[in-house]
C-alpha positions in Angstrom: 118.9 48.1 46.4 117.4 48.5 50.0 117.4 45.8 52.5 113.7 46.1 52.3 113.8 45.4 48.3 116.3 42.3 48.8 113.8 41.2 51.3 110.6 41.3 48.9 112.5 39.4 45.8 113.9 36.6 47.9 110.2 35.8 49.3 108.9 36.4 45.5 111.9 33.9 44.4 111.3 31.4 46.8 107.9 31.3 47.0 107.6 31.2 43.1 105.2 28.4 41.9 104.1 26.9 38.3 101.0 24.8 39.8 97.9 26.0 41.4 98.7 27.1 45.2 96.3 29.2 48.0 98.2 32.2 49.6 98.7 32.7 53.3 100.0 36.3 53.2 102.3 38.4 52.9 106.0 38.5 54.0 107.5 41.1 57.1 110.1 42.6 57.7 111.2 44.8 60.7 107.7 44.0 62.0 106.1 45.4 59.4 103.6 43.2 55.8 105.6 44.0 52.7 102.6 44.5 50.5 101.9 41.8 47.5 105.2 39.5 48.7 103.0 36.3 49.2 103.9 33.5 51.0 102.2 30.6 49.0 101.8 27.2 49.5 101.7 24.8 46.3 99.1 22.4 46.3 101.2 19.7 45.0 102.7 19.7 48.1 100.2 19.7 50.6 100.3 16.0 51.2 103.4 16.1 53.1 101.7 17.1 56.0 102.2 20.2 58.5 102.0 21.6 62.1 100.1 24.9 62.9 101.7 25.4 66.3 101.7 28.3 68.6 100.4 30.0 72.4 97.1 30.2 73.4 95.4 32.9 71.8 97.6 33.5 69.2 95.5 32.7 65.9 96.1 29.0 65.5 92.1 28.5 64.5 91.9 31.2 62.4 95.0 30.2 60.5 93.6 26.6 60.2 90.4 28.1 59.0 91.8 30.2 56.7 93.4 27.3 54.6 90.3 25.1 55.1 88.7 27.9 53.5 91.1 28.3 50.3 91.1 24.5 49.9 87.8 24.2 49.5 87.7 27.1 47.0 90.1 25.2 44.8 87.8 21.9 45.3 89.5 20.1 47.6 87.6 19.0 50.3 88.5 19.3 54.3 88.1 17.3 57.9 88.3 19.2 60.4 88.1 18.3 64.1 86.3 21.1 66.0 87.2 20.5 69.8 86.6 23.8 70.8 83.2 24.1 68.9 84.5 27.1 67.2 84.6 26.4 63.8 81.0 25.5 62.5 81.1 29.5 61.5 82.9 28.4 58.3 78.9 28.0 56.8 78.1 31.9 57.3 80.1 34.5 55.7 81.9 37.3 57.6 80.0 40.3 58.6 83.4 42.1 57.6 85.5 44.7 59.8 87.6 47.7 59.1 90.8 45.5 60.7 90.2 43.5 58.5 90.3 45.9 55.4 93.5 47.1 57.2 95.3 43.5 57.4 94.5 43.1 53.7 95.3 46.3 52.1 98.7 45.7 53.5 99.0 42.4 52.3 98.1 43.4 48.9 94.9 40.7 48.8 91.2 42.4 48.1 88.7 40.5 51.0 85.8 38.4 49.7 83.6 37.6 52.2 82.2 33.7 51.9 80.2 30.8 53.6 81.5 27.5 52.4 80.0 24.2 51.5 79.6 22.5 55.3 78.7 18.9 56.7 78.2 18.7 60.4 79.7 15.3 61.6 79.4 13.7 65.7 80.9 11.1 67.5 78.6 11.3 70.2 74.7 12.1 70.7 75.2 16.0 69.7 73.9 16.8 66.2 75.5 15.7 63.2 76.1 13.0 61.0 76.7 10.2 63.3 80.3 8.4 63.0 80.6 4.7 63.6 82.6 2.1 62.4 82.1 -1.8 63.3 84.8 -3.7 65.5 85.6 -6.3 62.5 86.2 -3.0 60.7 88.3 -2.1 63.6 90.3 -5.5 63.3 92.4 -7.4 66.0 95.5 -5.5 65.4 94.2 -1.4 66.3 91.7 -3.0 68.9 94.6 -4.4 70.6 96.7 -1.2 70.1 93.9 0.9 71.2 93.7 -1.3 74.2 97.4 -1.6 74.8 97.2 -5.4 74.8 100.2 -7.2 75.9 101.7 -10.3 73.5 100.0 -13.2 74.5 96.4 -10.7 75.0 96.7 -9.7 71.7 97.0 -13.3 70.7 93.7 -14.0 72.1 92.1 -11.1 70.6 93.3 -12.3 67.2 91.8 -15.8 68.1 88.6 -14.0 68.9 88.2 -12.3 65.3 89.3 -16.1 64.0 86.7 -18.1 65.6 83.9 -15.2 64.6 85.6 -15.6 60.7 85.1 -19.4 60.6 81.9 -19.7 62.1 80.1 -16.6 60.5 79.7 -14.5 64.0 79.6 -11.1 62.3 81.5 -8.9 65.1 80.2 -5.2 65.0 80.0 -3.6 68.3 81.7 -3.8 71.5 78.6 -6.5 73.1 79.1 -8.7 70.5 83.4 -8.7 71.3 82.4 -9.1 75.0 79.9 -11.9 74.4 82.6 -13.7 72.2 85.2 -13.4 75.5 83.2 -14.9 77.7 82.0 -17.8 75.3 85.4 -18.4 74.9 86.0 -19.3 78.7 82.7 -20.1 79.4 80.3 -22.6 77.9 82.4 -22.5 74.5 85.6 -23.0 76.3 85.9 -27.2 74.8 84.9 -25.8 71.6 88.1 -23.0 71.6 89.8 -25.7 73.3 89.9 -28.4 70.6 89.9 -25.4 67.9 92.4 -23.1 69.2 94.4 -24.2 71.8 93.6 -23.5 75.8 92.7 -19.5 76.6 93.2 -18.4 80.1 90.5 -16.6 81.9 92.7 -14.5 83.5 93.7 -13.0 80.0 90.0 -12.9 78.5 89.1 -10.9 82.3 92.2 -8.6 81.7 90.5 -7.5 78.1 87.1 -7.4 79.2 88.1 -4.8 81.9 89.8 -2.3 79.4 86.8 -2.7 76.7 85.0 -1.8 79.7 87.2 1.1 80.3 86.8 2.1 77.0 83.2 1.8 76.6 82.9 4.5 79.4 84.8 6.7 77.5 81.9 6.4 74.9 83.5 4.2 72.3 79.7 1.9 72.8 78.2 4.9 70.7 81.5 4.9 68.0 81.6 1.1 67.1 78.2 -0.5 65.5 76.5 0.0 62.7 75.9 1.9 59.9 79.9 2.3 59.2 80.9 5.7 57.8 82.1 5.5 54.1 85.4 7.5 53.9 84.3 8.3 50.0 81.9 10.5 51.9 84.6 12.4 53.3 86.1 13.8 49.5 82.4 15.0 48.0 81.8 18.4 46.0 79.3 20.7 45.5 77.0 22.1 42.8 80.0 24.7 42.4 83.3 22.8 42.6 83.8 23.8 46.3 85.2 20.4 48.8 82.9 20.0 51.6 84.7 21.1 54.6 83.3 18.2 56.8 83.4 19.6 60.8 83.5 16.7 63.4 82.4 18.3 66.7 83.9 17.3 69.2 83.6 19.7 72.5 82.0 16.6 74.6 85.2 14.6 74.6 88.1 16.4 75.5 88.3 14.6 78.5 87.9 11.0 76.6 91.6 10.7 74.7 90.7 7.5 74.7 87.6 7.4 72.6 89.2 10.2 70.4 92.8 8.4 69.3 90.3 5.3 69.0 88.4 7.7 66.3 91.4 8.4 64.5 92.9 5.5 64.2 90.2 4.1 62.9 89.8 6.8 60.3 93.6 6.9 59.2 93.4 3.0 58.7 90.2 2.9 56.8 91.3 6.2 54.4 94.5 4.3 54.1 92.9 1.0 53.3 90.1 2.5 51.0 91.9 5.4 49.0 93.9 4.2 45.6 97.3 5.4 45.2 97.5 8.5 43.8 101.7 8.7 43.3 102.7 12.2 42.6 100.0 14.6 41.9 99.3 18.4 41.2 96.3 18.2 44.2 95.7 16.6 47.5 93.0 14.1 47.5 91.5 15.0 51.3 93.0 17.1 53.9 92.5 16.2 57.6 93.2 19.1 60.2 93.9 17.2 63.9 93.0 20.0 66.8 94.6 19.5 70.1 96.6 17.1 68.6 99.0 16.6 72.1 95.3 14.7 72.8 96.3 11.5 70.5 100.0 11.8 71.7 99.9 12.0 75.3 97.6 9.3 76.5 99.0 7.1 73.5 101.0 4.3 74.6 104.2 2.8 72.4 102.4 0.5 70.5 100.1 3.1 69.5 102.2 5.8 68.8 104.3 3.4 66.4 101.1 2.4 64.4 100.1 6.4 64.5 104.0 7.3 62.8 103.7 3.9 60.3 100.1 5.2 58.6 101.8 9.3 58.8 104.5 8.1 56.9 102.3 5.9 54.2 99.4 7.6 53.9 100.6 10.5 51.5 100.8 8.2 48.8 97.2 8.3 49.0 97.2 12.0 48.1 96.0 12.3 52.1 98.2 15.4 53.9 97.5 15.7 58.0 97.9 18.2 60.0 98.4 18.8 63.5 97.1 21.5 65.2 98.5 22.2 69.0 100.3 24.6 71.3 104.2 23.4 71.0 105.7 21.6 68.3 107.5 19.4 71.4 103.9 17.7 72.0 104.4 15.6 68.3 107.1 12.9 68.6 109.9 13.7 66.7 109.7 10.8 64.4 106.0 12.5 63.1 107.5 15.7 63.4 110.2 15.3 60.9 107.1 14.0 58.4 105.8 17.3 58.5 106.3 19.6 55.6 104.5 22.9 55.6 105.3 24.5 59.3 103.4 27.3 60.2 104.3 28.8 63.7 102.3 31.6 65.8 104.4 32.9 68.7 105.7 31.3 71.7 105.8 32.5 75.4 108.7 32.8 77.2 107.4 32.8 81.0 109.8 29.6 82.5 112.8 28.3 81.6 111.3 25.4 80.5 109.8 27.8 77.7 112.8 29.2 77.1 114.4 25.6 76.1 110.8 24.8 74.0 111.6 28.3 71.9 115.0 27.5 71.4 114.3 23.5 70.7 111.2 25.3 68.2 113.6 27.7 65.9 116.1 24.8 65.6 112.8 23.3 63.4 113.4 26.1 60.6 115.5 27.0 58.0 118.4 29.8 58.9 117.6 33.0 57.6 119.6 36.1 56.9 116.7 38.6 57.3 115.7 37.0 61.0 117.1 36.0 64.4 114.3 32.9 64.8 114.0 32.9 68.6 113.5 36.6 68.9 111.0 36.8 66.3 109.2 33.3 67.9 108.6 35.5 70.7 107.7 38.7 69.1 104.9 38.2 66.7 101.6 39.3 67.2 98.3 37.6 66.9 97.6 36.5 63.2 101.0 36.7 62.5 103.2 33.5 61.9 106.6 32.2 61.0 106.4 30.2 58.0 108.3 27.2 55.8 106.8 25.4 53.5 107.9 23.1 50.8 108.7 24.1 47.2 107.0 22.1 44.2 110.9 19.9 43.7 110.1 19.4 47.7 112.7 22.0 49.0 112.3 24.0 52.1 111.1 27.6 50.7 112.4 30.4 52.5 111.6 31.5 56.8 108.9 34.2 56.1 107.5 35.8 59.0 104.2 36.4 57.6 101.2 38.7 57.8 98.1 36.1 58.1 95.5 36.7 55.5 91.2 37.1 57.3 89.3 34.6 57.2 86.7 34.6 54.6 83.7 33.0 56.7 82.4 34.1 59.6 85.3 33.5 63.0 82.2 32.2 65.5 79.9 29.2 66.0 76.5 28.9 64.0 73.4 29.5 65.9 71.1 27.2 66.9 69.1 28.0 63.8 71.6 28.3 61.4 72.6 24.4 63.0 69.3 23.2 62.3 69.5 24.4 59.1 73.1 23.6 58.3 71.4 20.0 59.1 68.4 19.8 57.1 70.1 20.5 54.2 72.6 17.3 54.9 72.6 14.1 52.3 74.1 11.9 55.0 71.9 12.4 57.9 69.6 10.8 56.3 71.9 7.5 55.4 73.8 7.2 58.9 71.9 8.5 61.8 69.1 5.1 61.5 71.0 3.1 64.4 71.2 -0.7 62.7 70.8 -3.7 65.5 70.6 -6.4 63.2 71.5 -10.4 64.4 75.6 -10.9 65.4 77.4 -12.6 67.2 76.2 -11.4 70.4 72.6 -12.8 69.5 73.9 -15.8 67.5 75.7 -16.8 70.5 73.0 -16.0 72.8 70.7 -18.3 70.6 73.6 -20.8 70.6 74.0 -21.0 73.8 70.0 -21.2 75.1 69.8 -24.0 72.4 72.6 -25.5 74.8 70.9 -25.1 77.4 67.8 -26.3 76.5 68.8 -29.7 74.8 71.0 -30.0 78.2 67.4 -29.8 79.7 65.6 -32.1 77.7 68.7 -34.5 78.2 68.0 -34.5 82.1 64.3 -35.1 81.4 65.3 -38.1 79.5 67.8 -39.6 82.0 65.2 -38.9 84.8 62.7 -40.7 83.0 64.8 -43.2 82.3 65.6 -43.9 86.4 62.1 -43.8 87.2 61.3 -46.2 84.5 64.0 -48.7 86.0 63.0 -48.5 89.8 59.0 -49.3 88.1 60.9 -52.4 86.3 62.8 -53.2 89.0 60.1 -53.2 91.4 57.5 -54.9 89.2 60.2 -57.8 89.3 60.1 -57.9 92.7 56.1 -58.3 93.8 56.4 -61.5 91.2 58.6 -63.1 92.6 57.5 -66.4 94.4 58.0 -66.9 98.0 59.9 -69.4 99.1 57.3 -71.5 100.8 54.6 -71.0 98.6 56.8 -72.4 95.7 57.3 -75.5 98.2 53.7 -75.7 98.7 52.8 -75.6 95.7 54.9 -77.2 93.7 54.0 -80.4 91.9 56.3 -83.0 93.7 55.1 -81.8 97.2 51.4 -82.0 96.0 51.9 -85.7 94.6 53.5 -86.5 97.9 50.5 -85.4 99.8 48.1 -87.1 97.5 49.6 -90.3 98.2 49.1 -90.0 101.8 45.9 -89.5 101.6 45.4 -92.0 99.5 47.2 -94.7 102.4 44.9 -92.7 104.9 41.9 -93.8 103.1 42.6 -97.7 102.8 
């Protein structure tokens, strides 16, 4: 048996599955596809997570795409964030190409092209289903991780959501949290006081400065009503196809902020929303993370341990994420080692510091007989990718260096037509992008606080009135009062004195 031949039947052996799975490719060796020895990917185990990593340039999109694709064929329905604005094309079919033909043939796959079921999504003013989610939504905990609150901050934050729970202040965008601060210090400061204990100013001016630091990052447009309803995320069209749900995103990529605010948000709501699903054939939602060294770098500890906590619970929700970026070192190891299906495009060696990233990288992968990792890491060409996956018992399958299938839709972005369309054909435009102001605590307060103001006035009214009316009384008292003299003159003793002697005077 040739080398070639031992090759082929231990991809076919460990790549064997009994479930439903989508195909990625096909196996090389020496360089070169061995023709129908798939690498494939059971579904089962999709919801442990995985990493597309790789150079710029080397096919990291297309790969992502390309699985998007073939989970929505088998009716499994995709988020995908779209910072590059690159993937919209998933809507159109491919116009086709002999390369194409050529990749396939080899592979041993026949090429179908396809436009998929697509709902435009935006976290900003661009076009789309508009994203937002209210700050009681949010709750105290992510706000303060999001806003890398210290102790005693975070304890006033928590207050904050208290005070709004007892006394019906419904809390749903960033004015209304603000309004609540100042309250709080201000002319509700007795009323926290007695309540809830003193709250320094210093603390409530410390938190009002990062909401307004994240508020310039655009997170006023994110939190307010209507909130997004995650079940809108997992829907299915007339033909059994998952949307593949495409949150552009090309206006933030210099906004971390507003973006690991986004996800958080997200995670914690799919987490809190989806029933547990235990061990199942089929993922319930998959969520592909671009750039994901976007969430990680700006991401302080607090953040990063709520971000690992919800990774490592949220399969149990039949939810598998995956992270999309340029080295596998951006994602912290404790994330990393949560990631099952590994799919690797090549890697530049131009410093040293590359060198010890390529090295650090094939320590990630199973040993294999048939490769030398590091050499190959650095050798493969564009659409081409080392791959491990997990097996349906949850074992590493074998390294393949694999032959990328085509995409089936169309590799460019929609044009401005084919948006417009895309978006009068949507069911949730039409329930989310009708911007709701109605009465919170921002008003309530406001209302509160005028009534304050005004029964304050009407109080000083009173008490002026109530001095004038004494300097009248007090005055009055005095123009009465009989002088001295005339109340000697006139009394009656001094008049019968004077009457008797006049009466002398006279005889």
């Amino acid at each position: 048996m040739s080398t070639t031949e031992k090759f082929f039947e231990h991809i076919e052996k460990g790549y064997t599955t009994k479930g439903d799975y989508i195909t990625m490719g096909a196996g090389m060796f020496n360089g070169e596809a061995v023709t129908n020895a798939f690498v494939k990917v059971p579904l089962k185990t999709l919801n442990r997570h995985g990493l597309i990593a790789g150079a710029t340039g080397t096919g990291k999109t297309k790969t992502l795409q390309v699985i998007a694709e073939n989970l929505s064929e088998k009716g499994i329905p995709v988020l995908l964030m779209d910072l590059k604005g690159d993937l919209s094309g998933i809507a159109q079919p491919s116009p086709g190409h002999p390369k194409i033909d050529e990749r396939h043939g080899k592979i041993g796959l026949p090429f179908e092209a396809k436009g998929f079921p697509v709902e435009i999504l935006s976290l900003s003013e661009q076009d789309g289903v508009r994203l937002r989610a209210t700050v009681s939504e949010f709750g105290p905990v992510l706000l303060s991780r999001i806003l890398d609150l210290s102790v005693t901050q975070e304890g006033i934050v928590a207050v904050v959501f208290k005070y709004c729970d007892d006394n019906k202040l419904p809390l749903l965008d960033l004015k209304d949290f603000k309004k609540v601060l100042q309250y709080a210090t201000g002319d509700g400061k007795k009323e926290f006081q007695e309540a809830y204990g003193r709250i320094s100013t210093s603390s409530t001016g410390t938190i009002l400065r990062k909401i307004i630091e994240l508020e310039q990052q655009g997170a006023d447009l994110f939190f307010g009503e209507k909130s997004f309803e995650v079940d809108d995320l997992v829907r299915i069209d007339e033909n059994g196809r998952g949307y593949i749900n495409i949150i552009r995103l090309t206006d933030i990529q210099d906004r971390p902020k507003l973006f690991s605010t986004f996800m958080l948000s997200l995670l914690a709501e799919i987490y809190a929303t989806f029933p547990e699903q235990g061990d199942s054939d089929r993922p319930e939602l998959i969520l592909f993370i671009d750039e994901a060294h976007l969430i990680f770098k700006e991401a302080s500890k607090a953040l990063l341990d709520q971000i690992e906590s919800i990774v490592k619970l949220i399969r149990s929700k039949g939810i598998g994420l995956y992270f999309v970026t340029q080295n596998p070192t951006d994602v912290p190891d404790d994330v990393l080692a949560q990631l099952g299906l590994k799919v690797q495009h090549a890697l530049r060696a131009f410093t040293a510091k590359d060198r010890k990233a390529i090295k650090l990288t094939a320590e990630n992968y199973p040993d294999s007989e048939f490769y030398d990792t590091k050499e190959v890491l650095t050798s493969l060409g564009i659409g081409e990718a080392l791959i491990s996956a997990l097996d349906e018992k949850g074992r590493p399958t074998p390294l393949a260096a694999t032959l990328l299938r085509a995409p089936m839709s169309r590799m460019d972005v929609l044009t401005d037509a084919e948006l417009k369309e895309a978006l009068g054909k949507s069911k949730l435009i039409k329930k989310y992008n009708d911007e709701i102001d109605r009465e919170s605590a921002y008003e309530i307060l406001n209302e509160k606080i005028e009534k304050a103001e005004k029964e304050a006035e009407k109080e000083k009214e009173r008490e002026q009135k109530r001095k004038t009316s004494s300097r009248r009384s007090s005055s009055s008292r005095r123009s009465t009062r009989m002088n001295p003299v005339v109340k000697v003159l006139t009394s009656a003793t001094f008049i019968r004195g004077v009457l008797g002697v006049l009466k002398k005077v006279i005889r």
